[in-house]
C-alpha positions as CSV (number, residue, x, y, z in Angstrom):
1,X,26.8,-85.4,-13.8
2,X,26.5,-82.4,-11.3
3,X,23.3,-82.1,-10.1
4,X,22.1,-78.4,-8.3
5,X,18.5,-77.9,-6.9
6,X,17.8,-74.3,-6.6
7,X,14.6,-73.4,-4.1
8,X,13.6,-69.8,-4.7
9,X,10.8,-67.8,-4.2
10,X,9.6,-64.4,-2.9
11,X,9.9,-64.3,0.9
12,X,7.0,-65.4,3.0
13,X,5.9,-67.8,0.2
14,X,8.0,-71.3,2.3
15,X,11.1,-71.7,0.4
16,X,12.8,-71.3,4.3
17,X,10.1,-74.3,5.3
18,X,11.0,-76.2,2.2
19,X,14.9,-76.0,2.6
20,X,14.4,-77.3,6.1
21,X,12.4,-80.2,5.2
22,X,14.8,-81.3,2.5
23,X,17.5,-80.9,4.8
24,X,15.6,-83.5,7.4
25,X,14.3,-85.7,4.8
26,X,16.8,-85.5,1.8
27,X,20.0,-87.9,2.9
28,X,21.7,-87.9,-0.2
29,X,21.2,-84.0,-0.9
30,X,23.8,-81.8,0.7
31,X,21.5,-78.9,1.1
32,X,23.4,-75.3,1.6
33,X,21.8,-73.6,4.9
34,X,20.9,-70.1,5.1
35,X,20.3,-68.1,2.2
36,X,22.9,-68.8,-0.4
37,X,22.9,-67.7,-4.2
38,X,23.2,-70.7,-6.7
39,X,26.3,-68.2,-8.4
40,X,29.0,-69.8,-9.2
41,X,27.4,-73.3,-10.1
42,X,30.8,-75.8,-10.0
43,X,32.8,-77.1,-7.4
44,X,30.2,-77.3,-4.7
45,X,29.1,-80.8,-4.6
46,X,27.6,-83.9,-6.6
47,X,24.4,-83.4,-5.6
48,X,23.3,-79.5,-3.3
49,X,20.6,-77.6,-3.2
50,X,20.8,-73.8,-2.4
51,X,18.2,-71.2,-1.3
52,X,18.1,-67.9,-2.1
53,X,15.2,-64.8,-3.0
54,X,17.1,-63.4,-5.5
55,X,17.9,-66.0,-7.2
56,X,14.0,-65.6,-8.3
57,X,15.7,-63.0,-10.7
58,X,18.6,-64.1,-11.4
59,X,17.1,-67.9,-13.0
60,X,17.7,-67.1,-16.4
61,X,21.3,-66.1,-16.0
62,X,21.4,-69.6,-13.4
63,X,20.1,-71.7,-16.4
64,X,22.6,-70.7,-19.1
65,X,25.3,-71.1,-16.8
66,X,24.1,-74.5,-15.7
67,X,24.0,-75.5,-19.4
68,X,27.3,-74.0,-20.1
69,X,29.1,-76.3,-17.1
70,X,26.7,-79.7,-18.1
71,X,25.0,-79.7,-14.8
72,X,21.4,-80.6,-13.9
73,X,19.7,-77.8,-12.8
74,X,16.5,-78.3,-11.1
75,X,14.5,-75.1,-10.3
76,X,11.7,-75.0,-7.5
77,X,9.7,-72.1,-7.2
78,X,7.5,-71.4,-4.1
79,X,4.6,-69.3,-4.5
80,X,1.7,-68.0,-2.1
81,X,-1.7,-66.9,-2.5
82,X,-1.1,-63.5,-4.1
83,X,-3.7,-62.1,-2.4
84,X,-1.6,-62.9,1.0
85,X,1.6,-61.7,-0.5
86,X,-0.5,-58.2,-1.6
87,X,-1.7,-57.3,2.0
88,X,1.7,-58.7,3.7
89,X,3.9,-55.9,5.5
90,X,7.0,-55.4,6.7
91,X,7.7,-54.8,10.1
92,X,7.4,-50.9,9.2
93,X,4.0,-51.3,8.7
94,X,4.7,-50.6,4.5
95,X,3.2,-53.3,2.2
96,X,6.1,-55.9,0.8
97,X,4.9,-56.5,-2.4
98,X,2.7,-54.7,-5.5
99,X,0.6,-56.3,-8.2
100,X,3.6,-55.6,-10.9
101,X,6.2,-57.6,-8.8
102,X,3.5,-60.9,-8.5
103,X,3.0,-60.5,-12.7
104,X,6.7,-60.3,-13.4
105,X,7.6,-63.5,-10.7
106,X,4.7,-65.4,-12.7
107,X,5.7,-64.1,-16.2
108,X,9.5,-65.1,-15.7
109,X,8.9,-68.4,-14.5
110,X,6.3,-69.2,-17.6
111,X,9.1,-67.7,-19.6
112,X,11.7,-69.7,-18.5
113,X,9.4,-73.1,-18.9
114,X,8.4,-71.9,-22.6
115,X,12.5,-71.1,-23.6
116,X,13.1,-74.6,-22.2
117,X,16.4,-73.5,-20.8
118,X,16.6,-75.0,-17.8
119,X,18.2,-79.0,-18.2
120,X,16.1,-80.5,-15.4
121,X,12.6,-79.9,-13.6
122,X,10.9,-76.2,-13.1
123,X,8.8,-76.9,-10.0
124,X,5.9,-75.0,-8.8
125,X,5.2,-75.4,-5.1
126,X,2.4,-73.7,-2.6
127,X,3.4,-72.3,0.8
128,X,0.0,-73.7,1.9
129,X,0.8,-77.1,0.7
130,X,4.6,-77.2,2.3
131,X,2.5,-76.0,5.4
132,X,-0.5,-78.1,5.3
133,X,0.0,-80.8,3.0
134,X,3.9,-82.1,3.2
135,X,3.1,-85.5,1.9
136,X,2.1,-84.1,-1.2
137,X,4.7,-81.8,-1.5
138,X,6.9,-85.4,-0.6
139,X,5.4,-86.6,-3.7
140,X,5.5,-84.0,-6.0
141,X,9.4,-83.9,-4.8
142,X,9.6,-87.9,-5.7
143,X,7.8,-88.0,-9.1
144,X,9.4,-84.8,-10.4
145,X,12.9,-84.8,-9.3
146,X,13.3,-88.3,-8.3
147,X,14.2,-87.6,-4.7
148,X,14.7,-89.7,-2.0
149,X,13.0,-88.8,0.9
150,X,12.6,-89.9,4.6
151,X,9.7,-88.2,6.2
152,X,11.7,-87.0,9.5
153,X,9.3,-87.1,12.9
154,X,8.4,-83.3,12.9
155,X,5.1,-81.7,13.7
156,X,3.1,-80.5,10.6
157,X,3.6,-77.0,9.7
158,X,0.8,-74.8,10.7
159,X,-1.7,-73.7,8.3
160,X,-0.8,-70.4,6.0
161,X,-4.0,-67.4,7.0
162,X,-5.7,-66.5,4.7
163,X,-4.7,-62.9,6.1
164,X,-6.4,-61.5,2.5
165,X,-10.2,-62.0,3.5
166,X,-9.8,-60.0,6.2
167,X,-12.0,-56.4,5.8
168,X,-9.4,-54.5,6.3
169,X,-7.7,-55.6,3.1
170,X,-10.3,-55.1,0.8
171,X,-9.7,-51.7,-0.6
172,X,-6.2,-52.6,-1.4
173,X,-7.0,-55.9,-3.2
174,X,-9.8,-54.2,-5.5
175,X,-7.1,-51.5,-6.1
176,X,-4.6,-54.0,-7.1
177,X,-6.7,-56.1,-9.2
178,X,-7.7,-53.6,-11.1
179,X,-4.6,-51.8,-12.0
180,X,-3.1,-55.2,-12.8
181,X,-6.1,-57.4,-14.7
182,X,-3.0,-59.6,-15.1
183,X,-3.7,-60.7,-11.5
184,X,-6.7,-62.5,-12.6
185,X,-4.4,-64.8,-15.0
186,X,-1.8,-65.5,-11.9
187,X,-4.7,-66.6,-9.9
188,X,-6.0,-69.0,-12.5
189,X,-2.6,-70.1,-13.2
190,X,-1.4,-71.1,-9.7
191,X,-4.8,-72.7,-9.1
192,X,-6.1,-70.3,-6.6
193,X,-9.0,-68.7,-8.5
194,X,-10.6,-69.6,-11.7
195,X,-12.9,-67.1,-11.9
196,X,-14.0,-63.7,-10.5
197,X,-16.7,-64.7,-7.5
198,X,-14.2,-64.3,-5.4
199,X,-13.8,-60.7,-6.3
200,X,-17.4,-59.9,-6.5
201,X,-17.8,-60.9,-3.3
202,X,-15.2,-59.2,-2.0
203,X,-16.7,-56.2,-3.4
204,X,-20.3,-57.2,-2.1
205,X,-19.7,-57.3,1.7
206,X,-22.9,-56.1,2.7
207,X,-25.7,-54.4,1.2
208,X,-26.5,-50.8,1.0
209,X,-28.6,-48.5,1.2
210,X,-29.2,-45.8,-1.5
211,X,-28.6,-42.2,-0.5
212,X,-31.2,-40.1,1.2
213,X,-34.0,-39.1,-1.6
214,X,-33.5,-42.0,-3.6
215,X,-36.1,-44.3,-2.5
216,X,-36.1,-48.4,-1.8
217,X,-32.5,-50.2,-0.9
218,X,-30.1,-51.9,-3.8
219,X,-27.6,-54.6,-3.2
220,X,-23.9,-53.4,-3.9
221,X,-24.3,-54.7,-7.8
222,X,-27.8,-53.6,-7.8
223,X,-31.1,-55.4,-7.7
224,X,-31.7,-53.8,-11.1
225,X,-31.5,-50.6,-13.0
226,X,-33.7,-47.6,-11.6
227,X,-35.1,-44.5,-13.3
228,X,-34.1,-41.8,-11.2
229,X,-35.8,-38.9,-14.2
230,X,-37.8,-39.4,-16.9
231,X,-39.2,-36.6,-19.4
232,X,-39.5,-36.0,-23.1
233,X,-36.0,-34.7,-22.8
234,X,-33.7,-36.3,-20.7
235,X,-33.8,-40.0,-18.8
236,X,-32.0,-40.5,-15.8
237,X,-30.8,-44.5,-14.6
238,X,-29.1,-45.8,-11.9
239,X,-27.2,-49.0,-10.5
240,X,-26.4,-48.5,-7.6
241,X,-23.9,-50.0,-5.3
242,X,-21.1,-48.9,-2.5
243,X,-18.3,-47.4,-3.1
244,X,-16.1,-44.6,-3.2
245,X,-16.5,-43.8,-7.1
246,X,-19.5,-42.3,-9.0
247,X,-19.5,-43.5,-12.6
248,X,-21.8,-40.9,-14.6
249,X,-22.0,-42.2,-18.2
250,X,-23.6,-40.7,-21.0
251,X,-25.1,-42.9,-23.4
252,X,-24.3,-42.5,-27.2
253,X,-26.7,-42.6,-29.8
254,X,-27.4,-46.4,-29.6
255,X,-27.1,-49.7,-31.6
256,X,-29.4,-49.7,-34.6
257,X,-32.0,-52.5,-34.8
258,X,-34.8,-52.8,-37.3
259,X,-34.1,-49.3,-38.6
260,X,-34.4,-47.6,-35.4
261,X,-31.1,-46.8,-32.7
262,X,-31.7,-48.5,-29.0
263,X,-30.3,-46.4,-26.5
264,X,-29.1,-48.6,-23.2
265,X,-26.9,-48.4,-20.3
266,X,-23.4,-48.7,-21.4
267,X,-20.5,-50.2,-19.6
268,X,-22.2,-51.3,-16.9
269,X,-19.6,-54.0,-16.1
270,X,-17.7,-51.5,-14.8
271,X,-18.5,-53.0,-10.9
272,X,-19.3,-54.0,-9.1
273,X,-17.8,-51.9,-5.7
274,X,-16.9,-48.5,-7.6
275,X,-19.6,-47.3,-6.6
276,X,-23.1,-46.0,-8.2
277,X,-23.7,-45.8,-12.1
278,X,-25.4,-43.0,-13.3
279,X,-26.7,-43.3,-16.9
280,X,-28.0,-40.1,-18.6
281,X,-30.3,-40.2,-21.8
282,X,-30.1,-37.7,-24.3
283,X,-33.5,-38.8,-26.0
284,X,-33.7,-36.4,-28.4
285,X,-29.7,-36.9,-29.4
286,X,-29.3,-33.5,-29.5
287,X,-25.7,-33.2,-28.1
288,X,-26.8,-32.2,-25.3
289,X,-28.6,-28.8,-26.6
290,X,-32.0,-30.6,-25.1
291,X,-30.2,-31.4,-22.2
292,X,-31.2,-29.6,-18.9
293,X,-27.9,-29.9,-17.0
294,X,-28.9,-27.6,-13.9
295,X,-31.7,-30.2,-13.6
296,X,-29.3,-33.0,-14.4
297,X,-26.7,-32.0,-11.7
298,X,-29.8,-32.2,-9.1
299,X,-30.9,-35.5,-9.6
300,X,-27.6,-36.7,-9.4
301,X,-26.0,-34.7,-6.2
302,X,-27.1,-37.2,-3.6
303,X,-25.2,-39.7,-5.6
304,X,-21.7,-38.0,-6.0
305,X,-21.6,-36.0,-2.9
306,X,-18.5,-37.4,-0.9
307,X,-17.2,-39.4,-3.7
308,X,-14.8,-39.0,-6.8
309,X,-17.0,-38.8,-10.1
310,X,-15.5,-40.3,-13.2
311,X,-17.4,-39.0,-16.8
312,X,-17.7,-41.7,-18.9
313,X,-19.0,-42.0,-23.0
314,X,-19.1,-43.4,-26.2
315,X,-19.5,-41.0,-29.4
316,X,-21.9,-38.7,-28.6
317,X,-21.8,-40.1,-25.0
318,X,-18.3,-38.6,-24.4
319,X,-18.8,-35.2,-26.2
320,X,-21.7,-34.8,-23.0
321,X,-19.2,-36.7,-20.9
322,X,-16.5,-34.1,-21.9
323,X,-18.9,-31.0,-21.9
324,X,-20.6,-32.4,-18.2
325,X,-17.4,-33.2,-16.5
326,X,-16.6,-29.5,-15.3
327,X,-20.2,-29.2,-14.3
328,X,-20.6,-32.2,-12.1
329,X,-17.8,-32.1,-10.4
330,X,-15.7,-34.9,-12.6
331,X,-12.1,-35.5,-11.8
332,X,-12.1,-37.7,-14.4
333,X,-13.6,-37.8,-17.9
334,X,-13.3,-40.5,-20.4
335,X,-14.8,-40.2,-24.0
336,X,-14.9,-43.0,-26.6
337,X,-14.7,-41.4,-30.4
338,X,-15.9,-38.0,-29.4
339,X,-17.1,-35.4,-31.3
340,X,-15.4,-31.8,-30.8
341,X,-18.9,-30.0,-32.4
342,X,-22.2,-31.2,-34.5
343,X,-22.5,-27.6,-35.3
344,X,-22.6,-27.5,-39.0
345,X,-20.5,-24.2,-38.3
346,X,-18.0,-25.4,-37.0
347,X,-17.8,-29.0,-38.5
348,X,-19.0,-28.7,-42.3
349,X,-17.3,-31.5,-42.6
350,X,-19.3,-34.0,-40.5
351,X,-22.0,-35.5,-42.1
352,X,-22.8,-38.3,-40.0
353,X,-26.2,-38.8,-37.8
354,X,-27.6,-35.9,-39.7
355,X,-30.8,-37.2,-39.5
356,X,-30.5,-35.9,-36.0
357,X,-28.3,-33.0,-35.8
358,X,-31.0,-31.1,-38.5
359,X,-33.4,-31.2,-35.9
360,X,-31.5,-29.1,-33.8
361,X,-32.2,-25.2,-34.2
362,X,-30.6,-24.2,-30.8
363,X,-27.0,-24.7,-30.9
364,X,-26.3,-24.0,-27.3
365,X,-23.3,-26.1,-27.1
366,X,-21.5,-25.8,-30.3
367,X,-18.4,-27.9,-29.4
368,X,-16.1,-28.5,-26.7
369,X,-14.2,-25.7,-27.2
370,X,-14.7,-23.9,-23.1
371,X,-15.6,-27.6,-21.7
372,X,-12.1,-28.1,-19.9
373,X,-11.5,-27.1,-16.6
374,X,-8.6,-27.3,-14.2
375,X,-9.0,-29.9,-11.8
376,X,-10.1,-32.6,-14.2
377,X,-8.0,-35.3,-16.1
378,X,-9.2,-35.8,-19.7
379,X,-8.8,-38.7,-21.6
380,X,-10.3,-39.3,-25.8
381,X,-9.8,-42.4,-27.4
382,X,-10.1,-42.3,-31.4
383,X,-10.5,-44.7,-34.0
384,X,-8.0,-43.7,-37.2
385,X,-11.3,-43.3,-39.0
386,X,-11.0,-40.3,-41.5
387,X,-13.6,-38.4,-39.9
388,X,-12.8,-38.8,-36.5
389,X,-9.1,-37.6,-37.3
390,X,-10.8,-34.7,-38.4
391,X,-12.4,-34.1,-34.8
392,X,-9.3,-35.0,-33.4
393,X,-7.7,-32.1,-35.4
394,X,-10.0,-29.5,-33.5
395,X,-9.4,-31.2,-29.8
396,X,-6.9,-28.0,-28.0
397,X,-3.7,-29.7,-26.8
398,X,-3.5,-29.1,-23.1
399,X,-1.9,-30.5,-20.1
400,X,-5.3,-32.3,-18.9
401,X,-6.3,-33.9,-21.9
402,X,-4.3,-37.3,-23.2
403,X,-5.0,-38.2,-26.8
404,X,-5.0,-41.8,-28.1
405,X,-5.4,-43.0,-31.8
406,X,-5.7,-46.3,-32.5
407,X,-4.9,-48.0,-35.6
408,X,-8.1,-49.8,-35.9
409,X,-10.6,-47.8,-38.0
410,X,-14.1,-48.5,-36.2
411,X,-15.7,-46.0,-35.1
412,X,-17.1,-47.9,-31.7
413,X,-13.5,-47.8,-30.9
414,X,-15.0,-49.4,-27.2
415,X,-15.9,-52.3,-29.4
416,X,-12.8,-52.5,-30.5
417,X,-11.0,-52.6,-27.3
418,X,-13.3,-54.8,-26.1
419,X,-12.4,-57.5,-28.8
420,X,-8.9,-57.7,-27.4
421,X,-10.3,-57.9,-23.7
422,X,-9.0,-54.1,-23.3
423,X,-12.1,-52.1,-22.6
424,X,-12.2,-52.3,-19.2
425,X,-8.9,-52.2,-18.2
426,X,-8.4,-49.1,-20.2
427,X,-11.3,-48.0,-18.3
428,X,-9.7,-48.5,-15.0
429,X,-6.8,-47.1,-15.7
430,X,-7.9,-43.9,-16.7
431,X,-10.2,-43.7,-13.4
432,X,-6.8,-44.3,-11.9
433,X,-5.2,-41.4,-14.0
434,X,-2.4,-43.9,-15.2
435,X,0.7,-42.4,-17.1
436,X,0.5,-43.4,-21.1
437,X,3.1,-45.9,-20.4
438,X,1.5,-48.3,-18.5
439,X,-1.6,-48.5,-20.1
440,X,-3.3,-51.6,-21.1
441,X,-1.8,-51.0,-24.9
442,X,1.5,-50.1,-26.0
443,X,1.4,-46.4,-27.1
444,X,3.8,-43.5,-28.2
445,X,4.0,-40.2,-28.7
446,X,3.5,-38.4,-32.0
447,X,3.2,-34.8,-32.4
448,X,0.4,-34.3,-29.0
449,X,-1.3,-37.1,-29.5
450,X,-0.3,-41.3,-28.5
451,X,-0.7,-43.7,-31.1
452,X,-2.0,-46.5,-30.2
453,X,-1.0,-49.8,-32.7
454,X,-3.9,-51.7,-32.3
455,X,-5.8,-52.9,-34.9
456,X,-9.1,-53.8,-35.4
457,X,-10.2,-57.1,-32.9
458,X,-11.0,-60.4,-34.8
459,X,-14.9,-61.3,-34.9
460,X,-16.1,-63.1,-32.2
461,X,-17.7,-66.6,-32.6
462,X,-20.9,-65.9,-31.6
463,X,-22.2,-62.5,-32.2
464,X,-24.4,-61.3,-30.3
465,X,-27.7,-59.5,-32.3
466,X,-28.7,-56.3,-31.0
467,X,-26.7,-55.8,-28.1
468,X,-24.0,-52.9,-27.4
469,X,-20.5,-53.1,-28.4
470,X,-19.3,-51.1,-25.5
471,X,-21.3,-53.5,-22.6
């Protein structure tokens, strides 16, 4: 039986290193120099080994064709630490590779292991373990593909950088990692990371200091939560940290407990290394008619001066993230289930939190009607909830302002995307203005608006009592 070892891998990750040590060490494999594609499969040889990139791509065509002719086909995959391969250039000085190009590699090769295709061995190997570690590698190579090698007398490779730590790198790897939360599973998958300290401290290089006028020094994911304002009206929290973001996010009505709804900070997960969070209380939850805004765009100047402010809001949270977003400054505003109006004028219809709303005698903000401005992206996120389709109804259809509908019918529609582990990478991609089509969720258009078919998340295991869904 024909037998054809394939070494592929993205370049830089030591499939060249590898095809040089098999040709050394390998006697009985007649191992193809340069970079030659496994296509066509017969004719060359009992036993050969080939090299090539693209052959990365072209693996599941490779398989079906080494089925077809009856020929063992062993596939060995080199990888690298993505984190290297994301900061690599070219000789141009332009970056080789993205975060979607690193999720595809991993996804085709877990693809092809899962369709169980290939008739022999799919081996993963590390550029840092050809480099630093042959003998394992020698073993792996044994146990796995039955190879018979003789360790040649060659110098141990040299030890793969971690080029990645480097300072210089960091804004590009937080970039990456957020647009692609993918990433994280590629790390854990190829052993490199399990978890995210890595990040956080790649966000946390030193600490800073708070702006001028806003008293003692916080670490970069905060030393705590401090009140910036506090009156019968209005309270004013921060977390701060570095960064070139300011997150300003209006807190929604609150999580009923005993009776009684608990306002708190919401999403603070969002960092650390975007930058400060600003949390604004509407105490009274008046829809912002109790709100003093000149007063509120004060307290928070020293905070978004020189950096790009994202509005951010659940429910009543995103009507005052919506209706703030033109007045801070905002080039982004993101609202969970918001209302358009409370005004009973405008919305006869909406019944809910009345309790509150019939306190209010003032209407100075009766919807959202003037709240868009040029300059700022938009984005609502419903819940198909009868009475938020009916706010959705009102929403104007422009250019700025995307539209998504889920098919879950929740109203904490943030709770709902953070049961399927979307919340915060929906988040990030709207700071990052992504198009509809590469969201986190598969969407599509539908008269103006994107449906979303996502349905409600399943109960988690252990609920937690009295804390918010959108944390």
């Amino acid at each position: 039986m024909q037998r054809h070892i394939v070494i592929t891998g993205l370049p830089g990750t030591g499939s060249e290193e590898l095809q040089a040590m098999l040709a050394l060490e390998a006697p009985d494999l007649t191992v193809h120099p340069g970079d030659t594609a496994a296509l066509p499969l017969p004719g060359q040889g009992e036993a050969i080994c080939t090299r090539s990139p693209g052959d990365l791509f072209a693996s599941p065509d490779i398989a079906l064709a080494a089925g077809r002719e009856g020929i063992r086909l062993d596939l060995i995959v080199t990888i690298r630490d993505p984190r290297d391969l994301l900061v690599m250039r070219d000789p141009g000085g332009e970056h080789v590779y993205d975060g979607e190009t690193l999720v595809l590699v991993h996804a085709i090769t877990t693809e092809l292991d899962r369709a169980g295709i290939v008739t022999g061995e799919i081996v993963i190997l590390r550029a840092e373990d050809i480099a630093a570690s042959p003998e394992t590698v020698r073993a792996t190579l044994r146990d796995r593909l039955g190879l018979s090698l003789h360790p040649a007398d060659t110098p141990a490779g040299a030890v793969t950088e971690s080029i990645w730590q480097r300072a210089e790198h960091r804004d590009r790897l937080i970039d990456a990692f957020r647009s692609h939360p993918a990433l994280h599973e590629v790390m854990r998958a190829q052993g490199y990371a399990e978890g995210l300290d890595w990040l956080v401290k790649l966000m946390t290089p030193a600490r800073a200091t708070a702006p001028t006028g806003a008293g003692r020094t916080y670490g970069a994911w905060g030393d705590g939560i401090r009140t910036l304002h506090d009156d019968e009206a209005m309270k004013v929290t921060l977390l701060d940290g570095p960064g070139g973001h300011a997150i300003i996010t209006f807190i929604g009505v609150g999580m009923e407990t005993g009776g009684i709804d608990q306002q708190s900070e919401e999403f603070r997960k969002l960092g650390p290394g975007l930058g400060p969070q600003i949390f604004v209380f509407d105490k009274a939850r008046s829809w912002g008619n109790a709100l003093d805004f000149d007063l509120l765009e004060q307290v928070t100047a020293p905070f978004r001066t020189g950096r790009e402010v994202t509005a951010l809001g659940l429910s009543m949270g995103g009507f005052l993230a919506f209706h703030a977003a033109g007045l801070l400054g905002a080039s982004r505003a993101i609202a969970f289930a918001p209302q358009f109006s409370m005004c009973p004028d405008v919305v006869p219809f909406e019944r809910r939190w009345s309790g509150y709303t019939r306190q209010i005698t003032d209407w100075r903000i009766p919807s959202l009607q003037d709240a868009f401005v040029p300059g700022c992206r938009y984005t609502a996120i419903f819940p198909n909830d009868p009475a938020d389709r009916k706010h959705v109804a009102l929403f104007p259809r422009r250019d700025n302002l995307r539209i998504f509908l889920l098919d879950a019918a929740r109203h904490n529609v943030a709770g709902t995307l953070k049961g399927h582990g979307l919340l915060y990478p929906t988040i990030w991609a709207c700071i990052r203005d992504t198009a509809p089509d590469d969201m986190p969720f598969p969407c599509r258009p539908d008269n103006g608006i994107w449906r979303v078919p996502l349905g409600e998340a399943p109960a988690p295991a252990k609920p937690q009592a009295s804390s918010s869904a959108s944390q």
